[in-house]
N, C-alpha and C positions, 0 to 999 in steps of 0.2 A: 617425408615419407614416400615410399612408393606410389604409382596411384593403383588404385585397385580396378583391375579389366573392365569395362563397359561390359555389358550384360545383351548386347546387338552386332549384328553384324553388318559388313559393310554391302556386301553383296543384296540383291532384290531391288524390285520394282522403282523403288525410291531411293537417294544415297543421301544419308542421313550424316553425311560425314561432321559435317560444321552443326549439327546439333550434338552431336557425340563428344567431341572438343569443347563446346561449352560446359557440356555437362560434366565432361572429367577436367574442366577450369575450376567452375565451380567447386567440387571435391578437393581440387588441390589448393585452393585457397584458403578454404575451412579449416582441411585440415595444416596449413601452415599455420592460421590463427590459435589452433588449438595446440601446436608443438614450438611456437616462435617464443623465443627467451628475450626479445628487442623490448625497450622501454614500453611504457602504458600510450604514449602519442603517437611513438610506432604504431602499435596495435592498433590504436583508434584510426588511425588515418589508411591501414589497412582493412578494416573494420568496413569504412566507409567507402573505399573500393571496392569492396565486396558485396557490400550491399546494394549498391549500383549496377552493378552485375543482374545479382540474381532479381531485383526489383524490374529491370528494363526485359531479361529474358521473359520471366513471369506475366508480363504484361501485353508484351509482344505476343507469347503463345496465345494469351486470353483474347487480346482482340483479331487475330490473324489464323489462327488455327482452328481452336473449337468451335468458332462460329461455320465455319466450312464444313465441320462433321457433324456438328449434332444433326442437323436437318435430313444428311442421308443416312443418320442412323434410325430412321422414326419408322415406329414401329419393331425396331430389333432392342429387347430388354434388355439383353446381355450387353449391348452394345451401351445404351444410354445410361447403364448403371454402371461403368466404366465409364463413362465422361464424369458420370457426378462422383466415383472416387478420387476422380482425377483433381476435379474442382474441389471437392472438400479435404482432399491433402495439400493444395495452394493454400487456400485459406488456414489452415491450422501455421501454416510459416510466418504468416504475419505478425499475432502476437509477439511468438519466440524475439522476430527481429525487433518490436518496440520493447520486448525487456532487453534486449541484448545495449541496445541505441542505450535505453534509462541506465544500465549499468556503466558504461561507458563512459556516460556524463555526469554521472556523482562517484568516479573512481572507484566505484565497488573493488569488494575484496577478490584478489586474484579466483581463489576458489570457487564463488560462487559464480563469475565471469567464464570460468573454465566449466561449469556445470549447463550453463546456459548453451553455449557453443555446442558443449557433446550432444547436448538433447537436439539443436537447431543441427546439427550433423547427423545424428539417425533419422530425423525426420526429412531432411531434405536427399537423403541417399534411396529412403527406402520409397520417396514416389520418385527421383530419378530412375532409379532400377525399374518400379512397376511400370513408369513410364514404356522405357528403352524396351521393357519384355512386351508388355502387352497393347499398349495405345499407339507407338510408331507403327507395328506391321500391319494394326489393323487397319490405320489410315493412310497406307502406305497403297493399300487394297481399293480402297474409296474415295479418294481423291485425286481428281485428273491433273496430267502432268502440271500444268497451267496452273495448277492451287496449291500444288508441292512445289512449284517456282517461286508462287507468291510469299507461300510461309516460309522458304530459302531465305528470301529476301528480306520478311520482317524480322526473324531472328535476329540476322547479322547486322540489321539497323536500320529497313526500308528505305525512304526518301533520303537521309540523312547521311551523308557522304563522313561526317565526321564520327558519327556515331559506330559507323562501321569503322571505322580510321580506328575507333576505341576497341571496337567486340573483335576485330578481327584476329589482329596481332598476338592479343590477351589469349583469347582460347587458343591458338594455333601454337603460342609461347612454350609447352608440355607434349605438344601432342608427339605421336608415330610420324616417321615420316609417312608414313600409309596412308594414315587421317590425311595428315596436312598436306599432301598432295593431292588429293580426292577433294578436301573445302576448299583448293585453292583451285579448284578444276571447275567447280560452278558458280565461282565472280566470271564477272565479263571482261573482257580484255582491261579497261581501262583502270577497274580495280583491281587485279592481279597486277599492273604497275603500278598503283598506288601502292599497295602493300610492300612492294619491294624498293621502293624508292625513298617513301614518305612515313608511312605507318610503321610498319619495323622496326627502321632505324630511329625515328621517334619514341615508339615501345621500349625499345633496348637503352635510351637514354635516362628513362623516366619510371623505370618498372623498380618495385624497392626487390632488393635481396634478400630470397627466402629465411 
């Protein structure tokens, strides 16, 4: 399927490009699980790439980003009631993904396997979207260069040279060349030759067909 336009743009204070690509990774993953015709082991093992994904992003943000905002949000209501939308639409993902996991592993019926996905699809679209509208520009506004470096950096896999070897490739795999010029413009020298060396051609060896 298509992917559907990210809802930010690239320009302003911050460039948001390599969270943009994750998040239209994510989307396009979903939705191949939700339209892929490949066997039920396919799917699982697709299933479980996906979920590793959105698990590592989700967690990243949690410990790397919103602890950085809420603090200079204190005292602004708008502002903290917008963090805790934001946390309490992470938290409704969880379940979906341990029923998604339970059906997976007792072969549930296609249907209902395809109900779980559609639901864990408008739920993870519609706080990507509120995300991308409202939570990046405002912390785009409140966090000094140095903390939007930092959260660059946990996104795509922090200390962990491999993990980025994983997130990189993966999100960059769909993107614009616009995007992917732009996330491959804030690695550092050594990781923009990784990616073209090692990670890619690795990706491009190992990635399953839509």
């Amino acid at each position: 399927m298509a992917q559907p336009p990210h809802t930010m743009q690239l320009a302003g204070r911050a460039d948001w490009a390599l969270m943009i690509a994750i998040h239209d990774a994510l989307r396009r993953d979903l939705d191949q699980l939700l339209y892929a015709t490949s066997s039920h082991a396919s799917a699982r093992a697709r299933w479980g790439a996906f979920r590793s994904h959105l698990r590592f992003h989700l967690a990243a943000e949690h410990a790397a980003m919103w602890p950085r905002v809420r603090p200079k949000l204190a005292g602004d209501s708008h502002g903290q009631a917008l963090l805790d939308a934001m946390d309490d639409e992470r938290q409704l993902l969880g379940p979906l993904q341990a029923m998604i996991d339970d059906a997976f592993t007792i072969d549930a019926d296609p249907r209902r396997l395809g109900r779980l996905l559609a639901r864990l699809r408008t739920r993870l679209a519609s706080h990507l979207a509120h995300e991308e509208a409202d939570a990046l520009p405002l912390i785009s506004q409140i966090l000094s260069p140095g903390e939007l470096g930092g959260t660059a950096a946990a996104i795509r896999g922090g200390r962990s040279t491999r993990r980025a070897g994983t997130t990189v490739p993966w999100a960059l795999a769909g993107a614009s060349p616009d995007i992917r010029e732009h996330a491959l413009s804030q690695l550092p020298a050594p990781a923009r030759l990784l990616y073209r060396t090692v990670w890619l051609p690795r990706y491009a060896r190992t990635a399953s067909p839509p």
